[in-house]
N, CA, C and O atoms as a GROMACS GRO file, in nm:
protein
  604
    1UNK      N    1   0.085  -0.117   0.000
    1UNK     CA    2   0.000   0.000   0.000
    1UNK      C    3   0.090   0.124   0.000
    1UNK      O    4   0.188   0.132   0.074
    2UNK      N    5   0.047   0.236  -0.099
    2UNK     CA    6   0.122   0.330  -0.092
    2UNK      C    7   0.074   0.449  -0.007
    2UNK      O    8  -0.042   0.448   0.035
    3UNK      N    9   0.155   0.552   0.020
    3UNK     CA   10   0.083   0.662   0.086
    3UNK      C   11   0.020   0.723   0.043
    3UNK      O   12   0.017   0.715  -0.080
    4UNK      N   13  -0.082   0.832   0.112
    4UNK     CA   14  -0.176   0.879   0.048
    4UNK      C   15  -0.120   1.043   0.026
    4UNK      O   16  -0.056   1.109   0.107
    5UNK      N   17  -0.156   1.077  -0.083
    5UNK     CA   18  -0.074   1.233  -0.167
    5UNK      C   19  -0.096   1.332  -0.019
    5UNK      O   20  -0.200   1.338   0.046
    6UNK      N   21   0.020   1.398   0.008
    6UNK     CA   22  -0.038   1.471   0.121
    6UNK      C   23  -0.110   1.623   0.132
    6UNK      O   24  -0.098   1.717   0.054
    7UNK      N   25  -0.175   1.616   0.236
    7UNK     CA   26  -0.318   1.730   0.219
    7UNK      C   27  -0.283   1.834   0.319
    7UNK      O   28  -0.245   1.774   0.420
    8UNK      N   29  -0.278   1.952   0.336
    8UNK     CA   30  -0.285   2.041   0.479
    8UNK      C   31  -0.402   1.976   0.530
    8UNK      O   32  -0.511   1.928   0.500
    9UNK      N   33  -0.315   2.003   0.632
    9UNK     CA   34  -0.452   2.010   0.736
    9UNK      C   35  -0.454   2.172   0.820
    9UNK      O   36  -0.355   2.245   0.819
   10UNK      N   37  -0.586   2.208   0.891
   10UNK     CA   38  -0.607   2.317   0.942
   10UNK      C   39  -0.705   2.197   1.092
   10UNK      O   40  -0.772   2.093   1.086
   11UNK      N   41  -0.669   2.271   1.185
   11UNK     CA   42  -0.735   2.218   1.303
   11UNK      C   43  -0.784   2.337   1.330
   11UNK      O   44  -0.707   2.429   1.303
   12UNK      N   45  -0.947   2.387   1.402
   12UNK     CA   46  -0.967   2.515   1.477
   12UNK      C   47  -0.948   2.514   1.618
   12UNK      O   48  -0.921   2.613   1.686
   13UNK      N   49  -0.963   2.415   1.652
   13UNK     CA   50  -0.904   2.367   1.789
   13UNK      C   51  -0.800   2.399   1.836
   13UNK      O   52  -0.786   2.455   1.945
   14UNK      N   53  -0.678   2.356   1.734
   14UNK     CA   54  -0.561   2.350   1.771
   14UNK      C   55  -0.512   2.558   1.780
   14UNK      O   56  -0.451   2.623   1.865
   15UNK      N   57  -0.583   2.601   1.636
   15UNK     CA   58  -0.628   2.747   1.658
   15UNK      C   59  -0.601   2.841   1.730
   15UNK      O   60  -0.513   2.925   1.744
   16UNK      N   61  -0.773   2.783   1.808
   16UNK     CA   62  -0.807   2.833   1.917
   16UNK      C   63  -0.740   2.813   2.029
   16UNK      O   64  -0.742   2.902   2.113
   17UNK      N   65  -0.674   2.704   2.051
   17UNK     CA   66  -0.588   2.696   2.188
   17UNK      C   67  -0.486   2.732   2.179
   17UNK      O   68  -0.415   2.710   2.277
   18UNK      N   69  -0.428   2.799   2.069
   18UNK     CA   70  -0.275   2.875   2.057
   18UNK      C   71  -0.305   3.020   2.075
   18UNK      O   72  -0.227   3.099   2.128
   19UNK      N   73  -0.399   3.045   2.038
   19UNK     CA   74  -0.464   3.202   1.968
   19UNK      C   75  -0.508   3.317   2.098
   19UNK      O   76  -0.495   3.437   2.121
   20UNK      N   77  -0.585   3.164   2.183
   20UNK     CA   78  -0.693   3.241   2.232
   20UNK      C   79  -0.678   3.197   2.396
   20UNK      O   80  -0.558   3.188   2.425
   21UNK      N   81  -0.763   3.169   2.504
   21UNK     CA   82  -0.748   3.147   2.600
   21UNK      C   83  -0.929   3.149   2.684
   21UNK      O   84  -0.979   3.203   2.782
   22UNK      N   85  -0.982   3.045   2.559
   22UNK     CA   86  -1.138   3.009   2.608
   22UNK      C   87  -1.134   2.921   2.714
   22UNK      O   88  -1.054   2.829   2.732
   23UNK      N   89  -1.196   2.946   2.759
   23UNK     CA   90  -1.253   2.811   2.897
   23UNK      C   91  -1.274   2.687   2.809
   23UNK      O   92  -1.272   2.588   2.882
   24UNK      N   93  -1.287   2.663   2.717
   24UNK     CA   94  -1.312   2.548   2.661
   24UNK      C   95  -1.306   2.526   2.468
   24UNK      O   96  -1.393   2.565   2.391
   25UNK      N   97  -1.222   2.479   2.442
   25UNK     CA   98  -1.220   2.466   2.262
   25UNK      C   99  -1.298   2.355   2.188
   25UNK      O  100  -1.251   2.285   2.099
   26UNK      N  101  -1.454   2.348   2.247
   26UNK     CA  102  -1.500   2.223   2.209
   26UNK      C  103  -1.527   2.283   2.093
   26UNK      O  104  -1.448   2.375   2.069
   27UNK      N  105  -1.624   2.260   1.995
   27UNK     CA  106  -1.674   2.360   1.872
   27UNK      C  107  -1.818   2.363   1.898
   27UNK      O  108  -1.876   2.404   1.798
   28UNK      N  109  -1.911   2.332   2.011
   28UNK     CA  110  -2.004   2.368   2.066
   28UNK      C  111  -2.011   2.498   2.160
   28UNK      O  112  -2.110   2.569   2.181
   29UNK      N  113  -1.885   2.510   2.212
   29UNK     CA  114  -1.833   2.624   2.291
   29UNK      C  115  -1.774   2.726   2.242
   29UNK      O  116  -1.785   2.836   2.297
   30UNK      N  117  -1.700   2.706   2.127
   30UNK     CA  118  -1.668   2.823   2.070
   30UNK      C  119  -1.767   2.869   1.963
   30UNK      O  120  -1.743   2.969   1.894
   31UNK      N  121  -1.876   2.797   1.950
   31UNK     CA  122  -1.981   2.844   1.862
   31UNK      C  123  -2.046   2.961   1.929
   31UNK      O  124  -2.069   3.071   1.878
   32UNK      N  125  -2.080   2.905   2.097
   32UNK     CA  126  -2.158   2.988   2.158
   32UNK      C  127  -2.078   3.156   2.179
   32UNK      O  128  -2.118   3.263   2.134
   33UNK      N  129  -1.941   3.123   2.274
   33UNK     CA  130  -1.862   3.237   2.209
   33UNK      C  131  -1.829   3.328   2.155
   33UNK      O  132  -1.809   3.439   2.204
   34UNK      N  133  -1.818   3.293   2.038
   34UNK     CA  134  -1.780   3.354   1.919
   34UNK      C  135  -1.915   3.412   1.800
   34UNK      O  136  -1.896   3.468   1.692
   35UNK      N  137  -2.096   3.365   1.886
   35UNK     CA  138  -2.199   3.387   1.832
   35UNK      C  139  -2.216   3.386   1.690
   35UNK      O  140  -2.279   3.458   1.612
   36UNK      N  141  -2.144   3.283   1.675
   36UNK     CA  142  -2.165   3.183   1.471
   36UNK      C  143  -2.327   3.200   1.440
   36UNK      O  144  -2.420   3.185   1.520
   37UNK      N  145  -2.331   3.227   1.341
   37UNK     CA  146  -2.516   3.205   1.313
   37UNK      C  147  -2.516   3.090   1.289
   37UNK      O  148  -2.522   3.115   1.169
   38UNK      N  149  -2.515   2.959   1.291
   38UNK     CA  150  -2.500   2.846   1.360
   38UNK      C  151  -2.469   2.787   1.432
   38UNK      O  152  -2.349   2.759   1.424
   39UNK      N  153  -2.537   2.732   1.537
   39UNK     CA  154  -2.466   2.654   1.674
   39UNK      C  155  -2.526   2.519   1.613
   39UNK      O  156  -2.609   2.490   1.526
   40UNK      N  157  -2.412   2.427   1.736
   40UNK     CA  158  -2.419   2.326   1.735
   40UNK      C  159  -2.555   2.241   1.776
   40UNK      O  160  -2.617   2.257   1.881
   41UNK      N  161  -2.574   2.184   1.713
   41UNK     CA  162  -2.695   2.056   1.729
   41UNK      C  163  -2.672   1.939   1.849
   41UNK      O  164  -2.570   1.895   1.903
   42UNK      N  165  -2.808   1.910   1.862
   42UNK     CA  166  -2.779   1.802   1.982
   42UNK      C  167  -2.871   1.662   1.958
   42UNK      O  168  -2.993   1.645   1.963
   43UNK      N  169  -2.738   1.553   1.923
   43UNK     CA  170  -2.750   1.438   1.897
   43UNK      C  171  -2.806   1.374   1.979
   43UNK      O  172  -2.758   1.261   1.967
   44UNK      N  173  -2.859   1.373   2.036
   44UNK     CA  174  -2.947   1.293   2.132
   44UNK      C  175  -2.878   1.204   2.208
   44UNK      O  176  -2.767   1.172   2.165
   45UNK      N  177  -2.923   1.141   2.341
   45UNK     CA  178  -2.843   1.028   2.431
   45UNK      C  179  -2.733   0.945   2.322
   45UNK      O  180  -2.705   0.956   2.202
   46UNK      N  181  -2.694   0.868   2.421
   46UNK     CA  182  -2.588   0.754   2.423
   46UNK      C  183  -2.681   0.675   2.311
   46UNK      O  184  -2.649   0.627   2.202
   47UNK      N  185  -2.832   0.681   2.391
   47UNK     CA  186  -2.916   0.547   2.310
   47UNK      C  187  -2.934   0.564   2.173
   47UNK      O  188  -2.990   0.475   2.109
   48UNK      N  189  -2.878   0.706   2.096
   48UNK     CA  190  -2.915   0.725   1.980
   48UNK      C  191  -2.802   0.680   1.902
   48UNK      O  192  -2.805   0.665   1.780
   49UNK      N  193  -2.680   0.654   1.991
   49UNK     CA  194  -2.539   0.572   1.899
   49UNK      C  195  -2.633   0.446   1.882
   49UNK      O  196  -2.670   0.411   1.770
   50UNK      N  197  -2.662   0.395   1.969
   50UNK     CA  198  -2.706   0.250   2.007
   50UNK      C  199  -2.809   0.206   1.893
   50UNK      O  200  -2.798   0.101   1.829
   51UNK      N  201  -2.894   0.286   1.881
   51UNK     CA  202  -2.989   0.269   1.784
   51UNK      C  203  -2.962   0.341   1.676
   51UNK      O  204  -3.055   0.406   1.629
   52UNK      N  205  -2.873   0.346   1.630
   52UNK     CA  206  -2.784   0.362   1.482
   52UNK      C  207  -2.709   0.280   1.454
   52UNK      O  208  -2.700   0.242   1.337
   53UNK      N  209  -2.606   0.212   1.592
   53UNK     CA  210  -2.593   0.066   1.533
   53UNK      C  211  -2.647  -0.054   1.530
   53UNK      O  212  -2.594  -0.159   1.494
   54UNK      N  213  -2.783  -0.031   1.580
   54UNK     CA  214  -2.881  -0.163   1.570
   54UNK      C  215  -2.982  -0.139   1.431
   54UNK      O  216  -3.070  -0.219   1.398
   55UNK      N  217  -2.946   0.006   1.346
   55UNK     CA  218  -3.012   0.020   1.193
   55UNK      C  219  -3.156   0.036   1.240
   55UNK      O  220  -3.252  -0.035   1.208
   56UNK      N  221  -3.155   0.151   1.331
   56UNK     CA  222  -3.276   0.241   1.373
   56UNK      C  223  -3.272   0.326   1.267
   56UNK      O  224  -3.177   0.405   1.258
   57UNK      N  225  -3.387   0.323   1.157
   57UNK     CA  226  -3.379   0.438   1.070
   57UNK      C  227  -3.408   0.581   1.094
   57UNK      O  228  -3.372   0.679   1.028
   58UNK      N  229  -3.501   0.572   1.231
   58UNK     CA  230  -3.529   0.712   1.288
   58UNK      C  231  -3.393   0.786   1.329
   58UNK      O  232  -3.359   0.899   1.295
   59UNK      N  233  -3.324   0.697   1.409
   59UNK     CA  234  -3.188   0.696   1.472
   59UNK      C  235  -3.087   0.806   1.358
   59UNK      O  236  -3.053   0.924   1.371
   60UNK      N  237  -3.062   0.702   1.244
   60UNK     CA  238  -2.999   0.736   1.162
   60UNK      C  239  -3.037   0.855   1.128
   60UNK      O  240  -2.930   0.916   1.124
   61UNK      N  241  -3.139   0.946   1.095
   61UNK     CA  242  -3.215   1.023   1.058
   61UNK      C  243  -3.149   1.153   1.123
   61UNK      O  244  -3.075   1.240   1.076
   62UNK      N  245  -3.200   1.136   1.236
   62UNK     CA  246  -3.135   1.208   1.373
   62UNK      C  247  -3.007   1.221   1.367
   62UNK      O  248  -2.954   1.330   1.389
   63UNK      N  249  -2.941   1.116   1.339
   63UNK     CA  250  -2.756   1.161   1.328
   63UNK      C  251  -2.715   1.253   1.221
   63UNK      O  252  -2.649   1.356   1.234
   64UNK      N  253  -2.772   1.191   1.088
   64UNK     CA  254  -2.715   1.268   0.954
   64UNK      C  255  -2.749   1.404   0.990
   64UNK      O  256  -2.653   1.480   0.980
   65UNK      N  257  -2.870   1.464   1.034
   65UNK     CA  258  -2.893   1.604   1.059
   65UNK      C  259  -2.780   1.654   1.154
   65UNK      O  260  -2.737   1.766   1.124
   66UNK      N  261  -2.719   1.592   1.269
   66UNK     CA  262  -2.656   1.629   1.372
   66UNK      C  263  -2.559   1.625   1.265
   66UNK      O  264  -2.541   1.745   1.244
   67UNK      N  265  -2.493   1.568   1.191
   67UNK     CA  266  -2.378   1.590   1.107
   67UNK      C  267  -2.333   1.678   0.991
   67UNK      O  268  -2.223   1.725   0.961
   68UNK      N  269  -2.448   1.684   0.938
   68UNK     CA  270  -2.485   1.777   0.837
   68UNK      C  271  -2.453   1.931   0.942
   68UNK      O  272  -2.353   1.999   0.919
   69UNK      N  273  -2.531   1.960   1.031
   69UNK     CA  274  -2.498   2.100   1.121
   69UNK      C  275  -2.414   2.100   1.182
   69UNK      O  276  -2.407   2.203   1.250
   70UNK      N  277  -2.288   1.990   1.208
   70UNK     CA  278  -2.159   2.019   1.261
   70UNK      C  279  -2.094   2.095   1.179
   70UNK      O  280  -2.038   2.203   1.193
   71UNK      N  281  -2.115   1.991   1.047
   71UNK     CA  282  -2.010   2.109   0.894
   71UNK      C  283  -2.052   2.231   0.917
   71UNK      O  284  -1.982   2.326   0.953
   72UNK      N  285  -2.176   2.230   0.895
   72UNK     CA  286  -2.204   2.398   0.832
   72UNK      C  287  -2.120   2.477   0.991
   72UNK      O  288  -2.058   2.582   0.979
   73UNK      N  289  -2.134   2.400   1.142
   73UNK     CA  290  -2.060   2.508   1.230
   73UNK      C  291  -1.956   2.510   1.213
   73UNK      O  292  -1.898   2.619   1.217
   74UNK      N  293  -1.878   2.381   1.186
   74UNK     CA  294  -1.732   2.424   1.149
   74UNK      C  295  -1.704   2.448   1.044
   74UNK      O  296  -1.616   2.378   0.995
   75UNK      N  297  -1.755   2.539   0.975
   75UNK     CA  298  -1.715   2.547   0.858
   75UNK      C  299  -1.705   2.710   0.907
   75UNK      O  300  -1.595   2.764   0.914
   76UNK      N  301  -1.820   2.778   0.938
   76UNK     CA  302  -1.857   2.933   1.004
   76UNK      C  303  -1.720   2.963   1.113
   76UNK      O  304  -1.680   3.079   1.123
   77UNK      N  305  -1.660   2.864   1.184
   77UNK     CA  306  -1.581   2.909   1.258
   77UNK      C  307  -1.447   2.883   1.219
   77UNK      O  308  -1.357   2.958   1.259
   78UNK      N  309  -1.421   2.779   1.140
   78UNK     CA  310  -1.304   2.792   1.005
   78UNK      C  311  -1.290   2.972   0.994
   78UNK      O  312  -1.205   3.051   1.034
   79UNK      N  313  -1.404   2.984   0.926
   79UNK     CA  314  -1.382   3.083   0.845
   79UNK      C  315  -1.321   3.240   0.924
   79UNK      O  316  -1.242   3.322   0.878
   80UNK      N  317  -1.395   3.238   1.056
   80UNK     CA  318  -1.376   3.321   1.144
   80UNK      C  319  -1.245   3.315   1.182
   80UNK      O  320  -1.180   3.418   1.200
   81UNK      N  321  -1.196   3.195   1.198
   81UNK     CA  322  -1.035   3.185   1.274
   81UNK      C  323  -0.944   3.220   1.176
   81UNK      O  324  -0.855   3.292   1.220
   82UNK      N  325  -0.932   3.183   1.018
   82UNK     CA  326  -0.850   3.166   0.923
   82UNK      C  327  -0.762   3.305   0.939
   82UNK      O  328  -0.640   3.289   0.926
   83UNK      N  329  -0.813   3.457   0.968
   83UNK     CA  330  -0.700   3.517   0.965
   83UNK      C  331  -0.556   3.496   1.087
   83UNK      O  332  -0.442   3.541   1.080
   84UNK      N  333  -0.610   3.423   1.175
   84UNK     CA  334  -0.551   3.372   1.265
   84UNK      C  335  -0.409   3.280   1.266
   84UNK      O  336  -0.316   3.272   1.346
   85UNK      N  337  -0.441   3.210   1.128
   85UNK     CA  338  -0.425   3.053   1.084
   85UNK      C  339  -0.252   3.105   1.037
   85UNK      O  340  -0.218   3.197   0.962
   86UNK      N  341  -0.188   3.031   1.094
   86UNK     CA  342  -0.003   3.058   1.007
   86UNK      C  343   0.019   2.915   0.921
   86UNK      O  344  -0.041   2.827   0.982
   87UNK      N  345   0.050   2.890   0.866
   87UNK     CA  346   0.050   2.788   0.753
   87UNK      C  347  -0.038   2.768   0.670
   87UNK      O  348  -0.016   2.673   0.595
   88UNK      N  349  -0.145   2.832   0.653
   88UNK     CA  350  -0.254   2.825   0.550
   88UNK      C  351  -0.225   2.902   0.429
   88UNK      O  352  -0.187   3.017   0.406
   89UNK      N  353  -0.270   2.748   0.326
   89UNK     CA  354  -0.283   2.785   0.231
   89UNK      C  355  -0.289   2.887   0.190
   89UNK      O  356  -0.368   2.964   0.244
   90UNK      N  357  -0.190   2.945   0.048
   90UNK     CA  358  -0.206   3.078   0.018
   90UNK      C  359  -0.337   3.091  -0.113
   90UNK      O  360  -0.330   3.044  -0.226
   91UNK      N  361  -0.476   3.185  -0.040
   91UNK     CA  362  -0.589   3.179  -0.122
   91UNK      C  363  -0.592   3.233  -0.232
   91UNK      O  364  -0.678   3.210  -0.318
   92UNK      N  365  -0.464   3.338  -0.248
   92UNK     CA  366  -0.448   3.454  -0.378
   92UNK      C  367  -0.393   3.329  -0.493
   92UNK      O  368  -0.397   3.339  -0.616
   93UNK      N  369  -0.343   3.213  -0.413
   93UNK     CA  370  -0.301   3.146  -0.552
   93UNK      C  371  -0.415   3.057  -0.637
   93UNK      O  372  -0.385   2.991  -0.736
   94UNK      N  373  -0.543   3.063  -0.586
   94UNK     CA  374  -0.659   3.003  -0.645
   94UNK      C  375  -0.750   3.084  -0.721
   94UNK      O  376  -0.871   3.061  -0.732
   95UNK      N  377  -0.667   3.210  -0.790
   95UNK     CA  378  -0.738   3.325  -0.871
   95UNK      C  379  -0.612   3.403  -0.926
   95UNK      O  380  -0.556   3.492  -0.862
   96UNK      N  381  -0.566   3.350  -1.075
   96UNK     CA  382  -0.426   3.414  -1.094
   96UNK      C  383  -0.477   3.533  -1.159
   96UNK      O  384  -0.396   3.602  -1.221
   97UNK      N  385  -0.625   3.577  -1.155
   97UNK     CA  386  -0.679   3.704  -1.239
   97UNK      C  387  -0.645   3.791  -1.119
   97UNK      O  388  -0.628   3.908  -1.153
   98UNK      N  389  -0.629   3.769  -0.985
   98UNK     CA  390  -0.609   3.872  -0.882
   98UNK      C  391  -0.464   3.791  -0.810
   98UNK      O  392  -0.443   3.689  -0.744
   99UNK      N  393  -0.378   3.910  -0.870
   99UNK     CA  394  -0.265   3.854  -0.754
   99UNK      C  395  -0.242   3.968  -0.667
   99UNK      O  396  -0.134   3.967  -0.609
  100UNK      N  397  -0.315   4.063  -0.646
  100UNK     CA  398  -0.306   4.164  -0.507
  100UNK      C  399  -0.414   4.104  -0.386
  100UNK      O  400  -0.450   4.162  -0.284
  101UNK      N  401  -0.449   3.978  -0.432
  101UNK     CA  402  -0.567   3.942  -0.354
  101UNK      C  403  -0.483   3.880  -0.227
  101UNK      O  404  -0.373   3.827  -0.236
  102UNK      N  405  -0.574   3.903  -0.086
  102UNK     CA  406  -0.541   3.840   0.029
  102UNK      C  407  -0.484   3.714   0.001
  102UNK      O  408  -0.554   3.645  -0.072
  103UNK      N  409  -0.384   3.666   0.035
  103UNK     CA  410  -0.331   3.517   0.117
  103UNK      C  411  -0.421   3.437   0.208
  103UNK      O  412  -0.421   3.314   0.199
  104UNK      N  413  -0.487   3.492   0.281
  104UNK     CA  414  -0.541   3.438   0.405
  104UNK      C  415  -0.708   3.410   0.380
  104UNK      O  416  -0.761   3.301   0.401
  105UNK      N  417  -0.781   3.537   0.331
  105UNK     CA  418  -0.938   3.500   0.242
  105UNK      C  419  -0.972   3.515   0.130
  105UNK      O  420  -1.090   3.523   0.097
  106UNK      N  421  -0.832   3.527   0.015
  106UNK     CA  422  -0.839   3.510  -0.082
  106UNK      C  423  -0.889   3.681  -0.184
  106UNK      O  424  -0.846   3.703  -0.297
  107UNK      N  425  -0.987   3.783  -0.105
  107UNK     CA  426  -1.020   3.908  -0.118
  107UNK      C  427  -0.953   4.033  -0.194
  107UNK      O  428  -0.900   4.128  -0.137
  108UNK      N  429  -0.963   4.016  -0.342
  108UNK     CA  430  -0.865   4.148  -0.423
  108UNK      C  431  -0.866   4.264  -0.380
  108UNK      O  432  -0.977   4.294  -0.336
  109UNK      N  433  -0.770   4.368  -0.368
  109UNK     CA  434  -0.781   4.514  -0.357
  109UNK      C  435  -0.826   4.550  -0.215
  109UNK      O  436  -0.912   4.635  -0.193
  110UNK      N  437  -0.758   4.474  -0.112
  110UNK     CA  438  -0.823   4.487   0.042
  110UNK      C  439  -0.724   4.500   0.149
  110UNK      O  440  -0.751   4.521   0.267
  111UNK      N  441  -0.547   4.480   0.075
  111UNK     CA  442  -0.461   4.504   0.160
  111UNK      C  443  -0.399   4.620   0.188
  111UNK      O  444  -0.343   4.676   0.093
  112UNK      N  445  -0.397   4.658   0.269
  112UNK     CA  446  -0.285   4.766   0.372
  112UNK      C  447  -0.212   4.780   0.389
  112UNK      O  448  -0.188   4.697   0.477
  113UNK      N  449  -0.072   4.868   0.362
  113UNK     CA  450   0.064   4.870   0.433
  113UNK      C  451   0.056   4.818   0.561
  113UNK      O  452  -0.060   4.775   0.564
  114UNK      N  453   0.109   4.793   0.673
  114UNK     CA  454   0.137   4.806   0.824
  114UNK      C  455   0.244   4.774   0.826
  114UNK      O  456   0.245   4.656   0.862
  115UNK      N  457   0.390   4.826   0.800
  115UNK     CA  458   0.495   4.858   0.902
  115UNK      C  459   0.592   4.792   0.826
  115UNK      O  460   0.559   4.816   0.710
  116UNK      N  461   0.685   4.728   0.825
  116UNK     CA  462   0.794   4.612   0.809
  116UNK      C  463   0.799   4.510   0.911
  116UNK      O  464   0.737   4.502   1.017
  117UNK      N  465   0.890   4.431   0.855
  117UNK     CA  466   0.891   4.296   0.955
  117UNK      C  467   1.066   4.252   0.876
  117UNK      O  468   1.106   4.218   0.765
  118UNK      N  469   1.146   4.288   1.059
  118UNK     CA  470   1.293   4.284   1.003
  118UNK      C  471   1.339   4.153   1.017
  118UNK      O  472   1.286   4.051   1.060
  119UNK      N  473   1.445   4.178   0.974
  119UNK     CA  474   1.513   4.056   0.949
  119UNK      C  475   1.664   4.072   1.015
  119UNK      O  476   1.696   4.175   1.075
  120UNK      N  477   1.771   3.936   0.994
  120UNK     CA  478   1.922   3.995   1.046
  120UNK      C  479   1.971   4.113   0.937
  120UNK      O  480   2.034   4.209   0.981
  121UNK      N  481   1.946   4.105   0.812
  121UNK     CA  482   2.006   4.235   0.708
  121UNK      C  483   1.919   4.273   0.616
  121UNK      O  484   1.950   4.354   0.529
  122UNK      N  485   1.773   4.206   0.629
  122UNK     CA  486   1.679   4.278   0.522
  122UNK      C  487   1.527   4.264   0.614
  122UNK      O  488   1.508   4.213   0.725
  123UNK      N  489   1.447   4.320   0.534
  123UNK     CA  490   1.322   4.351   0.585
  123UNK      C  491   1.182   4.302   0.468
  123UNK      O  492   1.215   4.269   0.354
  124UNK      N  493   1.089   4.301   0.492
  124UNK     CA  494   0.984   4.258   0.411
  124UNK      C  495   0.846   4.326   0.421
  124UNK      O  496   0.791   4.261   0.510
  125UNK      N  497   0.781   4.397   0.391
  125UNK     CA  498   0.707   4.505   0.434
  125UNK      C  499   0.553   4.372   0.487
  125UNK      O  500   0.531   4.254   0.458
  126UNK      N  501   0.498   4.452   0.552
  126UNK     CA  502   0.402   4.387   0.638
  126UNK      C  503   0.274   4.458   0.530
  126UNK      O  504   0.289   4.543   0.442
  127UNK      N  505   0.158   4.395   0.570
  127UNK     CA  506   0.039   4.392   0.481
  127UNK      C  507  -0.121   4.344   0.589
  127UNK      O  508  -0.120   4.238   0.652
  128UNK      N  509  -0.232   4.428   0.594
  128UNK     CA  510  -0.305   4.389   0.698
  128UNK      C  511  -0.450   4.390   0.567
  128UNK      O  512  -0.472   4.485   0.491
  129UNK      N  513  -0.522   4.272   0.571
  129UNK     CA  514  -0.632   4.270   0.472
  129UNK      C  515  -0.755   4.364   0.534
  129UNK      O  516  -0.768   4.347   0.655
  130UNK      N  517  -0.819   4.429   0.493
  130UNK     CA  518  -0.916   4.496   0.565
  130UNK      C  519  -1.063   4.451   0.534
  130UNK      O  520  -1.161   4.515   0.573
  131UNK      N  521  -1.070   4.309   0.444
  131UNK     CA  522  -1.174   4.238   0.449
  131UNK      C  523  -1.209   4.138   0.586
  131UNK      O  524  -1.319   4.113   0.635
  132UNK      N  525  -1.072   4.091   0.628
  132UNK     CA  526  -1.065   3.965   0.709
  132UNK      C  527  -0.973   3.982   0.816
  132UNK      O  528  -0.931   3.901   0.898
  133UNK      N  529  -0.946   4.135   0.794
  133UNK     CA  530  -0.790   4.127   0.955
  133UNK      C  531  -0.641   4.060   0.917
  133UNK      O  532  -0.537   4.102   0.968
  134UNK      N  533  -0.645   3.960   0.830
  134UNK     CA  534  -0.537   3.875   0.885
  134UNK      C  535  -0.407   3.933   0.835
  134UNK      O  536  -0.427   4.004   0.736
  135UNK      N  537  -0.280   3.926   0.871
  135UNK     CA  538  -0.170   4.019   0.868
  135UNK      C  539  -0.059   3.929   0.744
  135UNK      O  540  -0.033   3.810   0.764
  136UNK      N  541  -0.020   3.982   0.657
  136UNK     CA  542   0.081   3.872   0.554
  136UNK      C  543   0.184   3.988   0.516
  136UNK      O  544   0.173   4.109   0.533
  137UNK      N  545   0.275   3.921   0.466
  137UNK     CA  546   0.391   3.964   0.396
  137UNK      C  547   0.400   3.949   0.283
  137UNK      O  548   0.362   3.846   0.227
  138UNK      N  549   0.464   4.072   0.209
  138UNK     CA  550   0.497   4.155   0.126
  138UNK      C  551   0.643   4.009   0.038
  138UNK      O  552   0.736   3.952   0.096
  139UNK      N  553   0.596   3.998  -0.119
  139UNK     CA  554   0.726   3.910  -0.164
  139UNK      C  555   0.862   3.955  -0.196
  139UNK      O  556   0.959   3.891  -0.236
  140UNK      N  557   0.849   4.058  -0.173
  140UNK     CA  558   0.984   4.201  -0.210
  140UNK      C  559   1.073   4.148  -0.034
  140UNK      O  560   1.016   4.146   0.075
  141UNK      N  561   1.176   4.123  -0.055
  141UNK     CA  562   1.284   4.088   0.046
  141UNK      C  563   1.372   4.215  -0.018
  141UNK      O  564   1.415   4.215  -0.133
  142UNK      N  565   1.391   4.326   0.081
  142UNK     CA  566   1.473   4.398   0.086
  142UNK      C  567   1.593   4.384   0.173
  142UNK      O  568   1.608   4.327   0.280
  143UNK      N  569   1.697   4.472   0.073
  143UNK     CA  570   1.844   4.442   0.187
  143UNK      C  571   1.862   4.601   0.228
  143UNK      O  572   1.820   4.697   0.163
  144UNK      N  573   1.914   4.603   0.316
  144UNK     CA  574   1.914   4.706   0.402
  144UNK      C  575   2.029   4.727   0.410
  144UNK      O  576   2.096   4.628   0.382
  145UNK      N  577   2.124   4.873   0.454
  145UNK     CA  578   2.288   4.886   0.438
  145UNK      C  579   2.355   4.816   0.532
  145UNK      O  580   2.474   4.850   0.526
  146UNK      N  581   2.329   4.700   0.650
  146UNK     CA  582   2.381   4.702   0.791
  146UNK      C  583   2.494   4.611   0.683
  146UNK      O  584   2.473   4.554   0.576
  147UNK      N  585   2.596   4.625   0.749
  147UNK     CA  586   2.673   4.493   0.707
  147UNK      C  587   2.727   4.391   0.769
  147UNK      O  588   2.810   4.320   0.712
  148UNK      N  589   2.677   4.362   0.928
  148UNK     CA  590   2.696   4.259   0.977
  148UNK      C  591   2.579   4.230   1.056
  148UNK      O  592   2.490   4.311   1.081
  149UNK      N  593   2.585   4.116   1.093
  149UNK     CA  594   2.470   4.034   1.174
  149UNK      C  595   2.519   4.012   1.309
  149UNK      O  596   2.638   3.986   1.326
  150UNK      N  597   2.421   4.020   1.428
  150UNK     CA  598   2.467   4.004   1.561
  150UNK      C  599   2.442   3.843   1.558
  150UNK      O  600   2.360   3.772   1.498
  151UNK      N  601   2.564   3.814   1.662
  151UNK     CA  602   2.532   3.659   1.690
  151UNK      C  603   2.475   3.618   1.798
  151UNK      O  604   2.453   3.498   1.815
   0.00000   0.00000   0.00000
């Protein structure tokens, strides 16, 4: 068996517990929180696993809905965290008609100067989206006159 092609992954969990400092990172809790126009659904008792694996069709019924409204919440709080997110996918590369478009929500004509971001002998100008918040860098690596580096 070979491996499988590899995929990013994004956790909001993992996110939220770097990011933030909630009493709790369930995605029922940060729904409530963070006031998603979707909250989480409630799957009913233990007995409703039970009678999904005994091929309760009501059962089943009841779950797919509880599953179906987990996506749509994590999907709402994906979206909320992503300017947050450091390793994510760059979104400007899924629209080569906009390459001034955000990195982070993908959004043309929405970024901001904010400041530089130095380096040991060059700098890279900083960039803040004003659709989505999230903060990226500039592909211009400038060198600067210093001519040595502290160790």
């Amino acid at each position: 068996m070979e491996p499988p092609s590899p995929t990013k992954d994004i956790d909001t969990f993992l996110i939220a517990k770097k990011e933030f400092r909630f009493t709790s990172n369930s995605l029922k809790d940060l729904a409530q929180y963070l006031k998603l126009e979707t909250q989480k659904g409630d799957p009913g008792t233990f007995q409703t696993w039970l009678n999904c694996m005994a091929g309760d069709p009501k059962a089943w019924k009841l779950m797919k809905k509880y599953n179906r409204q987990d996506v749509v919440v994590l999907e709402q709080l994906y979206l909320r965290l992503r300017p947050w997110t450091t390793g994510h996918p760059n979104m400007a590369l899924f629209d080569d008609n906009h390459p001034d478009a955000c990195p982070k929500c993908g959004v043309s004509g929405q970024m901001q100067g904010r400041g530089w971001r130095y380096y040991s002998v060059t700098r890279r100008q900083r960039f803040q989206c004003q659709a989505c918040g999230g903060y990226s860098l500039g592909r211009i690596l400038e060198k600067t006159k210093v001519l040595y580096v502290a160790n």
